[in-house]
Backbone as a printed PyTorch tensor [residue, N CA C, xyz], in Angstrom:
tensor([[[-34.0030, -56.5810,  60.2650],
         [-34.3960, -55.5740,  59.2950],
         [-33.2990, -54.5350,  59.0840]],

        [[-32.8830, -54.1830,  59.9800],
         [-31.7640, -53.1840,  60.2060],
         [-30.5860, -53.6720,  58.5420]],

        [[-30.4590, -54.9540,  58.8270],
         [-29.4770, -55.2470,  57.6800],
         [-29.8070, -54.9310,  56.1320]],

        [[-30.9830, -55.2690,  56.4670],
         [-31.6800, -54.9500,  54.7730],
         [-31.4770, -53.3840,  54.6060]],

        [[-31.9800, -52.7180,  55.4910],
         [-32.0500, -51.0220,  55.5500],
         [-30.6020, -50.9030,  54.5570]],

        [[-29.6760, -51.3340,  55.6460],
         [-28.5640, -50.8570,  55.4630],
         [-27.6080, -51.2350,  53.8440]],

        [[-28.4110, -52.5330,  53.6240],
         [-28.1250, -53.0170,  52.2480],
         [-28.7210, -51.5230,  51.2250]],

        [[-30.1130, -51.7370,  51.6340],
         [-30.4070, -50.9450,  50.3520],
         [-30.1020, -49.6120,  50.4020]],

        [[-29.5330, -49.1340,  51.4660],
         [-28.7240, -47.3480,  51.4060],
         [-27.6250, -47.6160,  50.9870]],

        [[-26.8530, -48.7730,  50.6200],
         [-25.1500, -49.3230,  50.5150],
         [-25.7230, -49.1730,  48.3660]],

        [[-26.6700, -49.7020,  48.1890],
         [-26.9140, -50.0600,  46.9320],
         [-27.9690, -48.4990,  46.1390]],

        [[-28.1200, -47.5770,  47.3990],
         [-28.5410, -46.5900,  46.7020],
         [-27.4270, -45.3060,  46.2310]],

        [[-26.2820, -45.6770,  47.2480],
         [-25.1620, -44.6160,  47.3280],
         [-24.6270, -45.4650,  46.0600]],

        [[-23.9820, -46.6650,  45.4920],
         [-23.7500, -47.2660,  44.8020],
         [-23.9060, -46.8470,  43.5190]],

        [[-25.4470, -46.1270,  43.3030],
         [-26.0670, -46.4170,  42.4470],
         [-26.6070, -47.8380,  41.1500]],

        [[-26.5000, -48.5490,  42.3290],
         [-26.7460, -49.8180,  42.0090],
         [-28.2960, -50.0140,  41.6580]],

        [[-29.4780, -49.3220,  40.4650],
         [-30.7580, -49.2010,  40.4970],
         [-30.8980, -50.8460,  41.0170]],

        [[-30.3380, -51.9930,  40.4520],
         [-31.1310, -53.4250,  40.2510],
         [-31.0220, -53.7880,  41.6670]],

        [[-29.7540, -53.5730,  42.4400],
         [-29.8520, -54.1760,  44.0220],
         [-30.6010, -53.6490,  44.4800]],

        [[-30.9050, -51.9600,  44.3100],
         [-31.4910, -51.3730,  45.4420],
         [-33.4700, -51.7250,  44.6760]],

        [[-33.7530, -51.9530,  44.3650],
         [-35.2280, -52.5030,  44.0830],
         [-35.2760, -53.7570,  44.7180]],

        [[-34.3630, -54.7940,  44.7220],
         [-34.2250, -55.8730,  44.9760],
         [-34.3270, -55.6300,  46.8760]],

        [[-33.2290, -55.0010,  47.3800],
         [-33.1240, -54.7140,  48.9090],
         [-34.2530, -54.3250,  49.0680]],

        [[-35.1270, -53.1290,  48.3200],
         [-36.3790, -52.4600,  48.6870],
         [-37.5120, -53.1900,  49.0940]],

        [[-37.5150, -54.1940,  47.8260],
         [-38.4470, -55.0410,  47.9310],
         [-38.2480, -56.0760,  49.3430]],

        [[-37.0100, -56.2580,  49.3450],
         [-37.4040, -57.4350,  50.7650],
         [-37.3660, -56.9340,  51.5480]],

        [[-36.5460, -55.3250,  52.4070],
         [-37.1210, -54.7490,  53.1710],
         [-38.3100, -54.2620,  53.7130]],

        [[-39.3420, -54.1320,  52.1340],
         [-41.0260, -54.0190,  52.7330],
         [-41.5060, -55.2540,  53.1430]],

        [[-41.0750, -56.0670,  52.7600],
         [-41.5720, -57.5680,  52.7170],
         [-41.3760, -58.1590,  54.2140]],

        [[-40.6600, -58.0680,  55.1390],
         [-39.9520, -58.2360,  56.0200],
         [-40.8230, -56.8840,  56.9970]],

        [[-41.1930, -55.9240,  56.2920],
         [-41.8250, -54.6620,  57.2190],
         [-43.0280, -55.0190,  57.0540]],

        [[-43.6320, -55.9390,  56.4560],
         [-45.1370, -55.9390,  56.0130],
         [-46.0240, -55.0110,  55.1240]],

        [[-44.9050, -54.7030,  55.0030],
         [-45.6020, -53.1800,  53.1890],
         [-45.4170, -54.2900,  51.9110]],

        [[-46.8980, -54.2070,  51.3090],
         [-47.2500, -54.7060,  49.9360],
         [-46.7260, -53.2460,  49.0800]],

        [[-45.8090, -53.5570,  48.0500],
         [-45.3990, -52.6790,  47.0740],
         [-45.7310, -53.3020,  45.6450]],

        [[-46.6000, -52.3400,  45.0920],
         [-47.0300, -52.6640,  43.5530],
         [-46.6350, -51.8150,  42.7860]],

        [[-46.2800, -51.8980,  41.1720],
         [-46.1070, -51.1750,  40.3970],
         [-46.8460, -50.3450,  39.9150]],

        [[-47.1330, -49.1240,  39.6400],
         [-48.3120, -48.7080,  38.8830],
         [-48.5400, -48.8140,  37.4010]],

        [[-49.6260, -48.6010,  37.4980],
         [-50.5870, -49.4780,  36.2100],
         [-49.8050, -48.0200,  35.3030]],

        [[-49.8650, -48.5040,  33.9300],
         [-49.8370, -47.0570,  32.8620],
         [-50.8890, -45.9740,  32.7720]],

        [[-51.9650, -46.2980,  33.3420],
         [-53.0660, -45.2270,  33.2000],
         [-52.7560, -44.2850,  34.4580]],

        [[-52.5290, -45.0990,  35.2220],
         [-52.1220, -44.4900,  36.8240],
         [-50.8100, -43.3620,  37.3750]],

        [[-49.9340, -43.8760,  36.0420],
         [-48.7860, -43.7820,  36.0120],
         [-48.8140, -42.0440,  34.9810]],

        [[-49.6580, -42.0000,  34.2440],
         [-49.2110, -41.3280,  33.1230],
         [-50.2200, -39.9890,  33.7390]],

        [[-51.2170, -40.3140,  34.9150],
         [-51.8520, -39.5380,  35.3640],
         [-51.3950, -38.7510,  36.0790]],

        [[-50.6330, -39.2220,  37.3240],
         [-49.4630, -38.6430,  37.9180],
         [-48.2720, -37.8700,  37.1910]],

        [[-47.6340, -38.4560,  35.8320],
         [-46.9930, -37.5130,  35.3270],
         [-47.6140, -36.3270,  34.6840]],

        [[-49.1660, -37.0120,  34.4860],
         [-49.1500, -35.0910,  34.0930],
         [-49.6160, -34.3120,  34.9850]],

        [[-49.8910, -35.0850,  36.3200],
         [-50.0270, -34.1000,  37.3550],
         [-48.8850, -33.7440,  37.9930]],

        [[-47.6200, -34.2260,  37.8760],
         [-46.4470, -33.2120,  38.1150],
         [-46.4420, -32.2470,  37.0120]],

        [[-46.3250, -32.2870,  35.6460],
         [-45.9320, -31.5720,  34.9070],
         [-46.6260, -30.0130,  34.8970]],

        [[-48.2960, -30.5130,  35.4250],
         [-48.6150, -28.7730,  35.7850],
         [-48.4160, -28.7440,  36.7350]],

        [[-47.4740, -29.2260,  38.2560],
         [-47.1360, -28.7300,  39.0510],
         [-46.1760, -27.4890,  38.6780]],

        [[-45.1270, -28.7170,  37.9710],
         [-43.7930, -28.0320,  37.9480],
         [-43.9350, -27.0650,  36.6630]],

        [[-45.1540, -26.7070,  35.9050],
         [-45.5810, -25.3390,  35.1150],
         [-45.8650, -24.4050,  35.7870]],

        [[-46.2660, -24.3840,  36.8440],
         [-46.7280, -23.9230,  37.5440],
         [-45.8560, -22.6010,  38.5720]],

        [[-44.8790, -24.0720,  38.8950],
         [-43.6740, -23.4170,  39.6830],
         [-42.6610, -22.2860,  39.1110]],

        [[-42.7910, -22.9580,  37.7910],
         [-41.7720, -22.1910,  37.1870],
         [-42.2300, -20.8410,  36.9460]],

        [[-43.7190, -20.5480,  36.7110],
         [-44.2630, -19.2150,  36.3910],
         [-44.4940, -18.2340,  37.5010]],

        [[-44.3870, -19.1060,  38.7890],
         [-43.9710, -18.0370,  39.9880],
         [-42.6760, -17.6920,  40.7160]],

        [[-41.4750, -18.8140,  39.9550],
         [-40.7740, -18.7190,  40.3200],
         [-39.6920, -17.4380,  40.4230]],

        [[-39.3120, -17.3640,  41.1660],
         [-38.5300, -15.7480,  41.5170],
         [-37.0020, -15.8390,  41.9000]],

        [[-36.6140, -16.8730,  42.3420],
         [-35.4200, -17.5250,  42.5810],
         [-34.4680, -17.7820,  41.9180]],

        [[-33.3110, -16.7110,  41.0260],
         [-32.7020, -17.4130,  40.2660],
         [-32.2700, -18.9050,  40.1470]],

        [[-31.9400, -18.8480,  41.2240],
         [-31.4620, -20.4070,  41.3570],
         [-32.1630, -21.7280,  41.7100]],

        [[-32.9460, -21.3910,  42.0640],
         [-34.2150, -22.5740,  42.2740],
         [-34.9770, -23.0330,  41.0460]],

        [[-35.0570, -21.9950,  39.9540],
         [-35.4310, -21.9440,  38.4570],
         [-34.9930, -23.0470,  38.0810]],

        [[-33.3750, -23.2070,  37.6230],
         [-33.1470, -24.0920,  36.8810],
         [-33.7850, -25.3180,  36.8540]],

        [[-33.6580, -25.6430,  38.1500],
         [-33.7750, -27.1960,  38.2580],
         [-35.5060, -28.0330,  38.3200]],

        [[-36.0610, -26.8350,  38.6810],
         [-37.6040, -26.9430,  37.7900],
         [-37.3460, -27.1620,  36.2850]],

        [[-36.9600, -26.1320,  35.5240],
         [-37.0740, -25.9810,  34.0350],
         [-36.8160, -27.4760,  33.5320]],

        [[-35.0290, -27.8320,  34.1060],
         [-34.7560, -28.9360,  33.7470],
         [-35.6030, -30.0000,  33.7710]],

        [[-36.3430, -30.3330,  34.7730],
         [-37.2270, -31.5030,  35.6010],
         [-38.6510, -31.3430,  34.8720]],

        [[-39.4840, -29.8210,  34.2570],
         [-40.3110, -30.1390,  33.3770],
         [-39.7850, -30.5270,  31.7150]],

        [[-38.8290, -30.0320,  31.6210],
         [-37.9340, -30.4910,  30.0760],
         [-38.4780, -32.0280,  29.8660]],

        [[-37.3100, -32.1830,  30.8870],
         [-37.3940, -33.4740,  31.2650],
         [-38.5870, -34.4860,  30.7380]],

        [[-39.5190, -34.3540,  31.3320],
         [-40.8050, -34.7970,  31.9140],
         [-41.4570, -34.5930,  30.3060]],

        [[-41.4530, -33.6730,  29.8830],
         [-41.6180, -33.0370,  28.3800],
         [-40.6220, -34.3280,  27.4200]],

        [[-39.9220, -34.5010,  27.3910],
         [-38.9250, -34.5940,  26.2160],
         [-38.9420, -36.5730,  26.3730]],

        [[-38.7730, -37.4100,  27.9030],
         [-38.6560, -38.4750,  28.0360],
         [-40.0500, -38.6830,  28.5960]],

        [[-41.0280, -38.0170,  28.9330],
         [-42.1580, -38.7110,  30.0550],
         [-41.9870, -39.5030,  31.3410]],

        [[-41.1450, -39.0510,  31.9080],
         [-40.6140, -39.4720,  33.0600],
         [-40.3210, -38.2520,  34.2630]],

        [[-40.1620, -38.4860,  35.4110],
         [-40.7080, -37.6560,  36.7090],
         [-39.1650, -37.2380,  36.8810]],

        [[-38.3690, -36.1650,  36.7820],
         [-37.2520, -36.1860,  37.9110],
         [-36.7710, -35.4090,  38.8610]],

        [[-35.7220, -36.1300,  39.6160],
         [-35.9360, -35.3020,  41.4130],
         [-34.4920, -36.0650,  41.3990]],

        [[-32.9900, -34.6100,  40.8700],
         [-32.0120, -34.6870,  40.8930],
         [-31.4930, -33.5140,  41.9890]],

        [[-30.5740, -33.9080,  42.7150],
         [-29.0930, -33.2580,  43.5430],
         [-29.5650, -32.0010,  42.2280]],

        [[-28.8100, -30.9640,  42.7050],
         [-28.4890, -29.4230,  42.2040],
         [-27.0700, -30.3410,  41.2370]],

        [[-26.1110, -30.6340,  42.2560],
         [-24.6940, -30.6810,  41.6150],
         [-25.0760, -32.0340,  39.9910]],

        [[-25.9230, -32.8170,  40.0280],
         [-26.2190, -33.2190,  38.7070],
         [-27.2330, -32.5050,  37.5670]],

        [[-27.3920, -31.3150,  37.7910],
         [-28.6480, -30.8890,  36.8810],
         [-27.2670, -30.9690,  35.4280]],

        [[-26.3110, -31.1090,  35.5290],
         [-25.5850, -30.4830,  33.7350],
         [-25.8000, -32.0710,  33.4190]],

        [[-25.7490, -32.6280,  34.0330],
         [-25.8270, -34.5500,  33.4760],
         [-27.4910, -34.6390,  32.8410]],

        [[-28.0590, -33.9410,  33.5890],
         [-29.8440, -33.9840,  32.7910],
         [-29.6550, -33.2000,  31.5910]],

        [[-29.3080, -32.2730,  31.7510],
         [-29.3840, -30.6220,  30.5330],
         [-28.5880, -31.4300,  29.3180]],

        [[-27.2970, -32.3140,  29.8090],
         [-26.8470, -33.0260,  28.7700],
         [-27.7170, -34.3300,  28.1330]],

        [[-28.3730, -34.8060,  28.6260],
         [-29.1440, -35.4130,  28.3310],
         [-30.3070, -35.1640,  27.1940]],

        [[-30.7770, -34.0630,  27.6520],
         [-31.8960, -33.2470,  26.6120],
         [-31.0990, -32.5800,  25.4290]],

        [[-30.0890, -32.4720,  25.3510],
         [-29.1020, -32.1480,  24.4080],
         [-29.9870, -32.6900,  22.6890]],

        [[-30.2090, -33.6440,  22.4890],
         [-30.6580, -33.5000,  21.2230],
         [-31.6720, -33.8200,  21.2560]],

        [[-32.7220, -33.7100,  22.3390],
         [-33.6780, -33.3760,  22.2390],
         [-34.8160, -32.3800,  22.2460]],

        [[-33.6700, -31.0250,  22.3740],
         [-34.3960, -29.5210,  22.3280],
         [-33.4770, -29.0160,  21.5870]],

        [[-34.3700, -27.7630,  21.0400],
         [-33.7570, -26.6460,  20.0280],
         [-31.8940, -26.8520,  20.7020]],

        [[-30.8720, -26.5170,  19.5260],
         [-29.5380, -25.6810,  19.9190],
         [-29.9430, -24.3670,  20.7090]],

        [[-30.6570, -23.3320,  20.2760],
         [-30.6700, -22.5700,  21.7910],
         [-31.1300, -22.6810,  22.5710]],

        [[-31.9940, -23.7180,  23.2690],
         [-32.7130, -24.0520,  24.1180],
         [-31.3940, -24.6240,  25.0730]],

        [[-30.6470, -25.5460,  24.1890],
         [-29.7850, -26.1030,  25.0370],
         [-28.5430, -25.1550,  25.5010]],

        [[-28.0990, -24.3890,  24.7570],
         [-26.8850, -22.9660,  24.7700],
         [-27.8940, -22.2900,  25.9510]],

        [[-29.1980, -21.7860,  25.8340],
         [-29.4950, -20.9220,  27.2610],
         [-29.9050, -21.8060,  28.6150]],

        [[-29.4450, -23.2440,  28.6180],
         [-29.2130, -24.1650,  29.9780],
         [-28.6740, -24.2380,  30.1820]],

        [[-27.2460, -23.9000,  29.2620],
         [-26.0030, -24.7020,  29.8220],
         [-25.1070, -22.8410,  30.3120]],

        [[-25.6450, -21.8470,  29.7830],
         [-25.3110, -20.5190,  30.0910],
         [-25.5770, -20.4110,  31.6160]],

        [[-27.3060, -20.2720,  31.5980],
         [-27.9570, -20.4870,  33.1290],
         [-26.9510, -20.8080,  34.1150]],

        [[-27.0470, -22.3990,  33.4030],
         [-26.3680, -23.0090,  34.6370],
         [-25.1410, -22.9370,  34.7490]],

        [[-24.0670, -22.4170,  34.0990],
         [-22.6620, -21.6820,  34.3020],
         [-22.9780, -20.6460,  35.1300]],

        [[-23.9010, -19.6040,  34.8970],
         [-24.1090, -18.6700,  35.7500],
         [-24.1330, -18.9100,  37.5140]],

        [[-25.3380, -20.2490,  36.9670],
         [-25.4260, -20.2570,  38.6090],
         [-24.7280, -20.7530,  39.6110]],

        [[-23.8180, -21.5760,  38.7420],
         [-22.9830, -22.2760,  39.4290],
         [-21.3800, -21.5550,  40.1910]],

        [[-21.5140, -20.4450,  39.0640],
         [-20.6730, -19.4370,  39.5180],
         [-21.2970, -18.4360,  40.9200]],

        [[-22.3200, -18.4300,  40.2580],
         [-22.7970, -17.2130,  41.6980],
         [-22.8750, -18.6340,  43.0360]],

        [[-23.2810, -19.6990,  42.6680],
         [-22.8500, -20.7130,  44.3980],
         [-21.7130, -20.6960,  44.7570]],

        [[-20.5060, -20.4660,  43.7200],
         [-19.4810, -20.5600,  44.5350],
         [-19.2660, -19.1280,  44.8100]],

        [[-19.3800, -18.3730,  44.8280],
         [-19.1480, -16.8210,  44.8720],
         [-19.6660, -16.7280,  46.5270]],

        [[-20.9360, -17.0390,  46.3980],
         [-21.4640, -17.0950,  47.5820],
         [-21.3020, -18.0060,  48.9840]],

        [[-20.7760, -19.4660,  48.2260],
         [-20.0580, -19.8920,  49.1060],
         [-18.9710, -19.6830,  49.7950]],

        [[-17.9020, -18.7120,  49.1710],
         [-16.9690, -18.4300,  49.3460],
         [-17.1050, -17.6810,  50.3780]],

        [[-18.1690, -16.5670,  50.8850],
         [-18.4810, -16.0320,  51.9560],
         [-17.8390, -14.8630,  52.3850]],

        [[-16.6760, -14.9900,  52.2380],
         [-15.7080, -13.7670,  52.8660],
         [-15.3850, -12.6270,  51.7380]],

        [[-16.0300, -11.6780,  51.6480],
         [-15.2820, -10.5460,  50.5800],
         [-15.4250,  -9.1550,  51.9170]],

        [[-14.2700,  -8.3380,  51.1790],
         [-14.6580,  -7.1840,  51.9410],
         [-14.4470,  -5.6910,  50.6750]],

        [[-14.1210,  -4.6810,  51.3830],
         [-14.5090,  -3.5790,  50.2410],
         [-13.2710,  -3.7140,  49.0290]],

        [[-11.9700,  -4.2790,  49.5480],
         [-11.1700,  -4.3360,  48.6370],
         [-10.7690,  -5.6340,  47.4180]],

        [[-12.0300,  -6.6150,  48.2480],
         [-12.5970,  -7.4710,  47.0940],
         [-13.5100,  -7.0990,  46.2010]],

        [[-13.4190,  -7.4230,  44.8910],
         [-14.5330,  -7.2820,  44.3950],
         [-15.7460,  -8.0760,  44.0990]],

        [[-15.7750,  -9.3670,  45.2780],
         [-16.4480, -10.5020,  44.9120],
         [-17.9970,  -9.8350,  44.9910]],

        [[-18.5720,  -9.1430,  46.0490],
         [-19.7890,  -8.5960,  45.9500],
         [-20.1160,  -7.9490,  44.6400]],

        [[-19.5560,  -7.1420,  43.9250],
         [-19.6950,  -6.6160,  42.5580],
         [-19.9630,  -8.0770,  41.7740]],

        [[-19.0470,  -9.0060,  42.2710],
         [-19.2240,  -9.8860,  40.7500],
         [-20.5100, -10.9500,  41.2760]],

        [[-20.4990, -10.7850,  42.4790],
         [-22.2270, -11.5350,  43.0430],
         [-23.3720, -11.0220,  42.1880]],

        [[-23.2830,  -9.1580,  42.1540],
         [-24.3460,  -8.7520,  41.8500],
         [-24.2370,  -9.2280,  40.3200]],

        [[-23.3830,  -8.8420,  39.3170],
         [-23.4610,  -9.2230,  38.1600],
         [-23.7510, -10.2150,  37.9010]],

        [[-23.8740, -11.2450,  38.7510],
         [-24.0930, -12.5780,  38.1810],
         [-25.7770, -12.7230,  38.1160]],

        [[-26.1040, -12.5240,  39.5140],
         [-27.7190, -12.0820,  39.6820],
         [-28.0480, -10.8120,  38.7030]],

        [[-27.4560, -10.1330,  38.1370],
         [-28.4120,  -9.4980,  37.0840],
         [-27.8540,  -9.9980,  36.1450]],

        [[-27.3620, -10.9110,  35.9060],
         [-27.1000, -11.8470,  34.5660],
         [-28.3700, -13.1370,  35.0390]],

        [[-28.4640, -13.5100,  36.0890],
         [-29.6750, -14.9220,  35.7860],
         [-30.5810, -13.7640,  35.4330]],

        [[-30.8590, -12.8820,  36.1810],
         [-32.3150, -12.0540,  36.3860],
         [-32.6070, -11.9520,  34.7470]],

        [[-31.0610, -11.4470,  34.1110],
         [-31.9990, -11.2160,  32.6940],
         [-32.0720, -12.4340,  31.8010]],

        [[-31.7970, -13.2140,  31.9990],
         [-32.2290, -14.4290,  31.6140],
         [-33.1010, -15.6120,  32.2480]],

        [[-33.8080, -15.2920,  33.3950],
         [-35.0680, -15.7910,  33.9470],
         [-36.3120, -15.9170,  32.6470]],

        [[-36.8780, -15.0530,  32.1730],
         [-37.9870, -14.7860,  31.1850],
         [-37.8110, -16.0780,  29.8640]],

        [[-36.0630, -16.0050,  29.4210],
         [-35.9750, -16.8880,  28.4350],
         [-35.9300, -18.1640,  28.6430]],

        [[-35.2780, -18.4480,  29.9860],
         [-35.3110, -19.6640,  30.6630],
         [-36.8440, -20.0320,  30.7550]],

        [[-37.5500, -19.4430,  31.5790],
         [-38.6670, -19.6310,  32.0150],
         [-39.4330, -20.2240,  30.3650]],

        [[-39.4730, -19.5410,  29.2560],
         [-39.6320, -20.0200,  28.0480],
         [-39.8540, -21.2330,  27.4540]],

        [[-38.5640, -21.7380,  27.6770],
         [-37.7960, -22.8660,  27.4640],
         [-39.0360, -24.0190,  27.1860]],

        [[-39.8280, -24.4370,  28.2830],
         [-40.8410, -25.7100,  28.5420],
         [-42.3720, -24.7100,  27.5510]],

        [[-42.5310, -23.9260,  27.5070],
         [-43.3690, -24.0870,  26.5170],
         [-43.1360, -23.5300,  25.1760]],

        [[-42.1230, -22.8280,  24.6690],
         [-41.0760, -23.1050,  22.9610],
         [-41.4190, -24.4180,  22.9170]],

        [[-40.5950, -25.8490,  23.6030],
         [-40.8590, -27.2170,  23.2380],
         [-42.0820, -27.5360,  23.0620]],

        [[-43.0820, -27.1950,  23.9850],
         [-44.4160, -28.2900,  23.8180],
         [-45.0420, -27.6910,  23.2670]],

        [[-44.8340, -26.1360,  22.3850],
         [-45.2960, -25.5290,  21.5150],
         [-45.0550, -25.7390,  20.1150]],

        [[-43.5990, -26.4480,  19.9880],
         [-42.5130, -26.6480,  18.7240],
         [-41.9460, -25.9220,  18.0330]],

        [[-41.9080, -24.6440,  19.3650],
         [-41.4240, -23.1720,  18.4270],
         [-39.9360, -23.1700,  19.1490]],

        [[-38.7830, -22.3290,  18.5650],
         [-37.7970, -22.2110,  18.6700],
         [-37.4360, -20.6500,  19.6380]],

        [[-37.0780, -21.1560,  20.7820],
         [-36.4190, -19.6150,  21.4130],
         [-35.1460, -19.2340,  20.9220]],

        [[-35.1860, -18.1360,  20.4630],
         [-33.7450, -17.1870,  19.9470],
         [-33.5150, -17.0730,  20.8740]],

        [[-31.3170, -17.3420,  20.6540],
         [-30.8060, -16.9510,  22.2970],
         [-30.9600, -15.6160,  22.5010]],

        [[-31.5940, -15.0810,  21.7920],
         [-31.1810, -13.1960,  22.3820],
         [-32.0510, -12.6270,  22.6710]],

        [[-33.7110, -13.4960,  22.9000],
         [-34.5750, -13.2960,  23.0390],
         [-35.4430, -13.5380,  24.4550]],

        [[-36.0290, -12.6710,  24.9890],
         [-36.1570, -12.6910,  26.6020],
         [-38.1340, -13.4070,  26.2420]]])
């Protein structure tokens, strides 16, 4: 079994979707797990029981940075009908994705966001400032740059499933 394991983590890093279903499958098979597909009724039930999860999340959310990748993932879920559960470092490959499928400012205040935030991770990764840096100043600016754009972000998933248009200048 060990070999199969190891096949289908070789074919998930890969991103090989067709091997790694293929490895999956004979690894349960070999473990004694029956794996079935779900039915469309089953299927479409579950997506809309993520989708008021992740409505949900987003309306308590407080986290600049934890925001995005909700918003994106109900967009998502909104725009294709499909579930997703991406790495942080791919959310601009999704946001590009929804690209012509949401308003131009819908897509200009995701791809802002997420410049923002991506700047304040490395800011913060960077770790070391002291008084004659000014990296703490430009930490805070960045966090009161998501902060004031939390409300419009937050927006975003119901403008779409409403069919109304968010102005970028509009909170």
């Amino acid at each position: 079994m060990s070999t199969k394991a190891i096949l289908m983590v070789e074919a998930l890093e890969g991103k090989l979707v067709e091997s790694f279903n293929t490895t999956l499958k004979d690894t349960a098979e070999e473990s004694g797990l029956w794996l079935k597909k779900l039915d469309k009724k089953t299927e479409r039930t579950l997506i809309h029981s993520y989708r008021k999860v992740l409505a949900s999340q987003i309306e308590e959310e407080r986290d600049h940075v934890a925001l995005l990748p909700k918003v994106v993932a109900l967009l998502y879920v909104q725009v294709h009908n499909k579930a997703l559960q991406i790495p942080g470092r791919a959310i601009a490959i999704a946001i590009s994705r929804l690209k012509d499928h949401i308003p131009e400012t819908g897509y200009t205040t995701l791809m802002e966001y997420h410049s923002a935030t991506v700047k304040l991770i490395a800011l913060l990764s960077a770790g070391s400032y002291s008084e004659d840096d000014c990296t703490a100043d430009r930490i805070l600016s960045k966090r009161e740059l998501l902060e004031s754009k939390m409300p419009q972000l937050k927006s975003l998933p119901m403008a779409l499933s409403s069919g109304t248009t968010v102005a970028a200048g509009n909170a």
